[in-house]
MARDRENLO-419907 format. One record per residue (C-alpha): x, y, z; residue in one letter. Coordinates in Angstrom, 2 decimals, decimal comma, padded with zeros to 5 digits. Example, Ala and Ser with C-alpha at 12.3 -4.5 7.8 and 13.67 -1.06 7.14 Angstrom:
// MARDRENLO-419907
u;v;w;aa
012,30;-004,50;007,80;A
013,67;-001,06;007,14;S
This chain:
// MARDRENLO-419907
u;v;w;aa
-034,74;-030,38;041,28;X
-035,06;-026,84;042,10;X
-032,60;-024,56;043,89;X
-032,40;-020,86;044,70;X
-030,11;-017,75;044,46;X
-029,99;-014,48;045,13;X
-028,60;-011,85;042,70;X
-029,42;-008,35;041,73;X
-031,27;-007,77;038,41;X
-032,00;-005,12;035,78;X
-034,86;-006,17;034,01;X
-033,57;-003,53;030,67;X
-036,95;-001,36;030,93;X
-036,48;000,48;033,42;X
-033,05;001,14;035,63;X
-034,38;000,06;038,60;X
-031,93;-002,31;040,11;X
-034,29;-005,20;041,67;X
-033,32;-007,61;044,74;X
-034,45;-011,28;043,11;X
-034,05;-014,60;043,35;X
-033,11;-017,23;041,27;X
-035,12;-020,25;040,71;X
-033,50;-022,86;038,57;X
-035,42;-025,44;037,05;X
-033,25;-027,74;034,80;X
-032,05;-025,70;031,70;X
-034,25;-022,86;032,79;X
-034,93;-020,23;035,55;X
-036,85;-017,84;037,17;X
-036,53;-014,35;038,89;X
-038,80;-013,96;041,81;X
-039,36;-011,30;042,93;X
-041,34;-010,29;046,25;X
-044,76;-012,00;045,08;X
-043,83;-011,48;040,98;X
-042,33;-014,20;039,04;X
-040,25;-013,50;035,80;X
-039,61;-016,32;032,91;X
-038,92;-018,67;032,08;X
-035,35;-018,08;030,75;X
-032,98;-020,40;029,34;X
-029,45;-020,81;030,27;X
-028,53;-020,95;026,77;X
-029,64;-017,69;026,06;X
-027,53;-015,97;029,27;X
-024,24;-014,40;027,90;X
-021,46;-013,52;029,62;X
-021,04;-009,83;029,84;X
-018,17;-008,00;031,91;X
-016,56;-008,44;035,22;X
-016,70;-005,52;037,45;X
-015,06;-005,08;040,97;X
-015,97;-008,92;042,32;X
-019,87;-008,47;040,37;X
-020,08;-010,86;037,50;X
-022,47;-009,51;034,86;X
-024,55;-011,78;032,41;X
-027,17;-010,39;029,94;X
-029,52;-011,89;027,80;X
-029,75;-012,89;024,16;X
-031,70;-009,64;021,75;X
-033,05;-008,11;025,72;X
-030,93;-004,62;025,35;X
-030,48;-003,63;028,88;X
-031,21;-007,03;030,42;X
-028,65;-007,95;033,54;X
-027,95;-010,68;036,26;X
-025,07;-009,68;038,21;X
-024,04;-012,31;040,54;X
-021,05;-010,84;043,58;X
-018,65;-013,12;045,42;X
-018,64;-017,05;044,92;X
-020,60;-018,53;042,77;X
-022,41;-021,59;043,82;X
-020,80;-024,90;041,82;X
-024,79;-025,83;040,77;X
-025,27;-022,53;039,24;X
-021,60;-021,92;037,47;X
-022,23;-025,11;035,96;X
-025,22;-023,61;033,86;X
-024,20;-020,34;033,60;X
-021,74;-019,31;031,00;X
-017,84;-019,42;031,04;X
-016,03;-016,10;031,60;X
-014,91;-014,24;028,60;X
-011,33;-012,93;028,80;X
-010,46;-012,07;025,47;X
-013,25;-013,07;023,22;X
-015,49;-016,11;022,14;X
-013,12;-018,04;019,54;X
-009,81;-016,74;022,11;X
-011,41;-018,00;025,51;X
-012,46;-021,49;023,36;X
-008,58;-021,69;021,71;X
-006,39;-020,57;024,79;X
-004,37;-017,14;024,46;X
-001,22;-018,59;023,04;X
-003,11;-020,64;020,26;X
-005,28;-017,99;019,13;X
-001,90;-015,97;019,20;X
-000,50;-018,26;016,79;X
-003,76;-018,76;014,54;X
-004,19;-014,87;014,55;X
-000,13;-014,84;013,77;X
-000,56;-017,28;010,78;X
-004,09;-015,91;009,22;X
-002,00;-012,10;009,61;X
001,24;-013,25;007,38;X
-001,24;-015,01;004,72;X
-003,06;-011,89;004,24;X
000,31;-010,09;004,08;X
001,33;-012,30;001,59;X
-001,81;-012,20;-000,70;X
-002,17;-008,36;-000,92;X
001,50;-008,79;-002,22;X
000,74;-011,30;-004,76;X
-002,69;-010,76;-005,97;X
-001,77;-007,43;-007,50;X
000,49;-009,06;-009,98;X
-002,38;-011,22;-011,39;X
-005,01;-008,07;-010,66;X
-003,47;-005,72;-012,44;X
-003,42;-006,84;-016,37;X
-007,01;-007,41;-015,27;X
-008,01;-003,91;-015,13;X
-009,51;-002,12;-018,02;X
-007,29;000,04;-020,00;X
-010,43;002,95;-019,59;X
-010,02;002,64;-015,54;X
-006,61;002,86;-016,04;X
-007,09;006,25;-018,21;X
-009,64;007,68;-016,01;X
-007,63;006,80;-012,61;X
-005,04;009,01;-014,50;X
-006,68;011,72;-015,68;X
-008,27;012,04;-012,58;X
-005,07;011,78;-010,63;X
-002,61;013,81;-012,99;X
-004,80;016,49;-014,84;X
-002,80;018,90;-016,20;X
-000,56;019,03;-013,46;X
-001,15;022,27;-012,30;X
-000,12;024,02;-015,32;X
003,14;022,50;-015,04;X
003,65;020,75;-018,29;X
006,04;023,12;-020,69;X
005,24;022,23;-024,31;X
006,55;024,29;-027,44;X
006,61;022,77;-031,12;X
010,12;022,12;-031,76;X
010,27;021,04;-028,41;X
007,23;018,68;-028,50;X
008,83;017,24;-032,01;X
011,51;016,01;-029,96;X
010,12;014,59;-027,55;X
007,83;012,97;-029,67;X
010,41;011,20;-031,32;X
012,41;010,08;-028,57;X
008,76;008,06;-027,47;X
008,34;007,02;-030,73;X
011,75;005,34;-030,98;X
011,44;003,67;-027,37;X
008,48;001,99;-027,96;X
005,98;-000,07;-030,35;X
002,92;001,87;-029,40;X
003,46;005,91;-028,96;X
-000,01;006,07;-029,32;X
-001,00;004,37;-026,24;X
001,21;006,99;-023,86;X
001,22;010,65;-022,52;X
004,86;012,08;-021,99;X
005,03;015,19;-020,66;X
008,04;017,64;-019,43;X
006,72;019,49;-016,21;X
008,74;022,68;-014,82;X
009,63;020,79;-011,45;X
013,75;021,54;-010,77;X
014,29;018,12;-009,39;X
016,39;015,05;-010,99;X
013,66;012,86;-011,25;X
010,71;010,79;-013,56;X
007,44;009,20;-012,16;X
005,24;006,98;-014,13;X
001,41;007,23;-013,72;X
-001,90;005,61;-014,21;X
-003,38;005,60;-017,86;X
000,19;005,54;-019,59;X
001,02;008,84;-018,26;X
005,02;009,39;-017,58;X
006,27;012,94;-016,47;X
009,88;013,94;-017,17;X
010,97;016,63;-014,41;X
012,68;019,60;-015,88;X
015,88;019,23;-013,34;X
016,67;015,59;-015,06;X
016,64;017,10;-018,29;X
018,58;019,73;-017,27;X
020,94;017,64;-015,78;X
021,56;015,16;-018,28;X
024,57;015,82;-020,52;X
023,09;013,81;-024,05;X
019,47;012,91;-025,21;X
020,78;009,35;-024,53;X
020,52;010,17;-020,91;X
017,17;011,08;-020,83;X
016,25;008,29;-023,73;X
017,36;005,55;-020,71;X
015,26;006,93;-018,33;X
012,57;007,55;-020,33;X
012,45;004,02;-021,48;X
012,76;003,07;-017,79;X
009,31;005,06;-016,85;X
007,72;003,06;-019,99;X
008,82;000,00;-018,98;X
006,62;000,63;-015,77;X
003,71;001,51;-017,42;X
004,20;-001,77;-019,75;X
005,07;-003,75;-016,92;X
001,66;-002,58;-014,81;X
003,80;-001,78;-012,34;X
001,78;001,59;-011,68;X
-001,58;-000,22;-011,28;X
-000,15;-003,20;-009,40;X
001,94;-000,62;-006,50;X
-001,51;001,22;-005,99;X
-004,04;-002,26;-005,66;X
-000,69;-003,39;-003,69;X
-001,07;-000,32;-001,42;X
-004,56;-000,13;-000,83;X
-004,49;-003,35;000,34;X
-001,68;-003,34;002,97;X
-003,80;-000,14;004,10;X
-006,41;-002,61;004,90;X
-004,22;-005,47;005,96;X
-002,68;-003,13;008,39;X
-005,24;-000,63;009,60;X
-005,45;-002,19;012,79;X
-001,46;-001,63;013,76;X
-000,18;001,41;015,61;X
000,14;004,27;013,25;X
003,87;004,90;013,29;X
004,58;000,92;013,09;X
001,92;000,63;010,55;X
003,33;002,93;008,30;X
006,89;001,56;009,06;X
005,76;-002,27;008,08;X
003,70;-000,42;005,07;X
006,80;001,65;003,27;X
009,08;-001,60;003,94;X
007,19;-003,93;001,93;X
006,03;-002,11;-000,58;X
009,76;-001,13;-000,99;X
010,65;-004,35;-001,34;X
008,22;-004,69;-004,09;X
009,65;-001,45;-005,77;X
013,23;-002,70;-005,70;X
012,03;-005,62;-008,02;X
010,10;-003,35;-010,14;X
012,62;-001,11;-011,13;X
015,11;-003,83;-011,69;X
012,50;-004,76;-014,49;X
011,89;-001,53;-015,69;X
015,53;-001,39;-016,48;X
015,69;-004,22;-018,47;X
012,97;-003,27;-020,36;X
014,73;000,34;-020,94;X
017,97;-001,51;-022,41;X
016,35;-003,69;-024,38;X
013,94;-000,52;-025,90;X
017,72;001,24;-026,51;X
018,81;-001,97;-027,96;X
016,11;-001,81;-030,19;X
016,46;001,80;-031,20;X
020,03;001,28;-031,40;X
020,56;004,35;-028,77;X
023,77;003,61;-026,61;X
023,68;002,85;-023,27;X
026,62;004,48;-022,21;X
024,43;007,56;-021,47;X
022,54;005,84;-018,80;X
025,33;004,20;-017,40;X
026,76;007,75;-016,76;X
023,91;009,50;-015,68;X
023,73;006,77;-012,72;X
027,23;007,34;-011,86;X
027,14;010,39;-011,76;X
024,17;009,71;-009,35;X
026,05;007,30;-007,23;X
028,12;010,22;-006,17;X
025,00;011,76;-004,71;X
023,23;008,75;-003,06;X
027,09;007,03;-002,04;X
026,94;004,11;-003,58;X
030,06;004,98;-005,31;X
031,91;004,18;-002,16;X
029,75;001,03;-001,08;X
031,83;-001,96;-001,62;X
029,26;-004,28;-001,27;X
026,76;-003,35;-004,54;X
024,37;-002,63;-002,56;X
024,08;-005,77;-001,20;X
024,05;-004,37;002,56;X
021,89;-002,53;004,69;X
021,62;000,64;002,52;X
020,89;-001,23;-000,83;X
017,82;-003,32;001,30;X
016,71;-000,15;002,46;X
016,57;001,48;-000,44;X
013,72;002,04;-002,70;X
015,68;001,59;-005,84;X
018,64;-000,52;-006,96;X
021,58;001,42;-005,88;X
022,55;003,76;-008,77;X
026,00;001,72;-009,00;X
024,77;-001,42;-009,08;X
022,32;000,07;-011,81;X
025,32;001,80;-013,75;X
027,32;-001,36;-013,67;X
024,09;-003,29;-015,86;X
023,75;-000,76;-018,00;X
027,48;-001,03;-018,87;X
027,11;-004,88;-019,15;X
024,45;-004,23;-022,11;X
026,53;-002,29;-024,26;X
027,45;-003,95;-027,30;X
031,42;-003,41;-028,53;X
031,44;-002,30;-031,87;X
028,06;-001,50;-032,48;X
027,51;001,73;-034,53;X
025,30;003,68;-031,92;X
023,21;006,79;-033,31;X
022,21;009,52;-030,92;X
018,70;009,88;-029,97;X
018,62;012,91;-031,30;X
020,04;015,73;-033,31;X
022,05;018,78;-031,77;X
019,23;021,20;-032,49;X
016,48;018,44;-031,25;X
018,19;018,33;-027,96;X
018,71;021,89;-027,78;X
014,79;022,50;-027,89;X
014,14;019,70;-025,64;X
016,82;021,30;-023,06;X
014,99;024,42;-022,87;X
011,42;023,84;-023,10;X
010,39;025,16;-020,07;X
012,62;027,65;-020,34;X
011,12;028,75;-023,68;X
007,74;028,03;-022,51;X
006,63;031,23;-020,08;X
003,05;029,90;-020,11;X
004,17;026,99;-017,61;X
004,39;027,21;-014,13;X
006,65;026,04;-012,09;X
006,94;024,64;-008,67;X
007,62;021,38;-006,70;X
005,15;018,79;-005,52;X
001,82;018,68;-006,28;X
000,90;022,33;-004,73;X
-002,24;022,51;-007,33;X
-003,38;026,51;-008,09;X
């Protein structure tokens, strides 16, 4: 049976918008045009293009340029071969809006949840020589920041050496940074800021948090927080920036809250094992908890401020440290007056260094 229509036409050669008919013949058609005749075509290669004004536009399969655009009603015997409006997109239109919703929803959170996971298997994966080179690559000399001086590197090398099993396989370095602080880097690298060791009142201070930055890089916790972070940068590249970034910082706090809590017990068992007392630790967080508040919380942290923060609250991490110590052990100090003395003033001693905050490379 054949039946006819008339549309307009664009035959993607030339922009010449024809006046032609439709002849439909089964599956397949014809444009006719004046005395010309165009086709066959197949309805299964017609795909549904846009909607604009009341003009429905189709095109055709690998024909760039190629249009029917059919205005006003369409006749039942020709909708029926043509195909079905898109709204949102082919697998959306065929699901319904609030299905695909809840497919999209579900296929969203289990990506969430494997780019949270996977770096905790991925990480011991890596080659130690990546590991190295991501660090060298990302630390370098830090600017010229690192102070070194011999009786000052002697120290410092035997505070590592007493905090862990293998010196050998990590780079500890003062920098000349006036901030309270300690990061731990790719390729075994941990940097002690010159304001923490200022700060601290006893080498047993610094020995705590020095084992704390080790017990990230034995942990893989650097390594696992940067494959964990690339991949929520994927996960969530498609969210608005400012939420994106919100939803970003929140989980991989989340992740950094449980990764500290191991790094400390990794640092009081290393001072367990080099018979260094905790009690230095415990009262370099307190006297932290005066800064962050946590001093006054009453709930350890357990409210809004200790989910929202990216570490345990320095209470609740003073109160484990005190839990570790062992009454009646005969501590030794990490290390002699003099030791600590050159330690302290490193930087100071060291005019070659320079000093600044941040990562503001010269």
């Amino acid at each position: 049976m054949e039946t006819f229509f008339n549309v307009w036409h664009y035959d993607g050669r030339s922009a010449v918008r024809r006046k032609v008919e439709i002849q439909t013949i089964g599956r397949q058609f014809f444009l006719l045009e004046n005395e010309r005749r165009h086709g066959p075509f197949a309805f299964s290669d017609v795909e549904y293009v846009t909607r604009k004004e009341d003009v429905d536009v189709y095109g055709l399969t690998d024909v760039d340029g190629w249009r029917l655009m059919l205005s006003g009603p369409v006749p039942d015997e020709l909708s029926e071969l043509l195909p079905v409006q898109r709204k949102y997109g082919g697998w959306v239109d065929r699901l319904g809006l609030g299905k695909a919703t809840i497919a999209f929803t579900l296929a969203s959170a289990a990506a969430v949840a494997i780019v949270l996971l996977s770096p905790q298997w991925l990480a011991p994966l890596i080659p130690d020589s990546i590991d190295r080179q991501l660090g060298d690559a990302l630390v370098g000399d830090f600017g010229g920041r690192f102070c070194s001086t011999p009786a000052g590197d002697a120290a410092l090398k035997k505070l590592v050496n007493s905090l862990d099993r293998n010196p050998q396989d990590l780079q500890v370095e003062v920098a000349k940074i006036d901030m309270i602080n300690a990061v731990a880097l790719p390729g075994g690298k941990v940097i002690l800021f010159d304001g923490l060791v200022k700060q601290a009142r006893s080498p047993d201070e610094v020995a705590g948090v020095l084992a704390h930055e080790i017990g990230h890089v034995r942990e893989k916790h650097v390594m696992q927080a940067l494959l964990r972070q690339m991949g929520l940068a994927v996960v969530l590249g498609g969210v608005d920036g400012n939420s994106g970034a919100l939803v970003n910082n929140m989980l991989a706090m989340s992740y950094s809250r449980e990764s500290e809590a191991e790094a400390d017990a990794h640092s009081m068992k290393a001072l367990g094992t080099a018979n260094i007392s905790p009690v230095g630790t415990a009262s370099f967080f307190d006297r932290l908890s005066e800064l962050d508040g946590s001093a006054r919380d009453g709930d350890n942290g357990q409210g809004i401020a200790g989910y929202m923060s990216s570490h345990p609250l320095s209470r609740a991490r003073k109160q484990a440290f005190e839990k570790s110590i062992v009454k009646g052990r005969n501590y030794k100090p990490a290390l002699t007056p003099t030791e600590w003395t050159e330690l302290k003033t490193m930087c100071t001693q060291d005019r070659k260094a320079k000093s600044g905050f941040g990562f503001e490379f010269e």
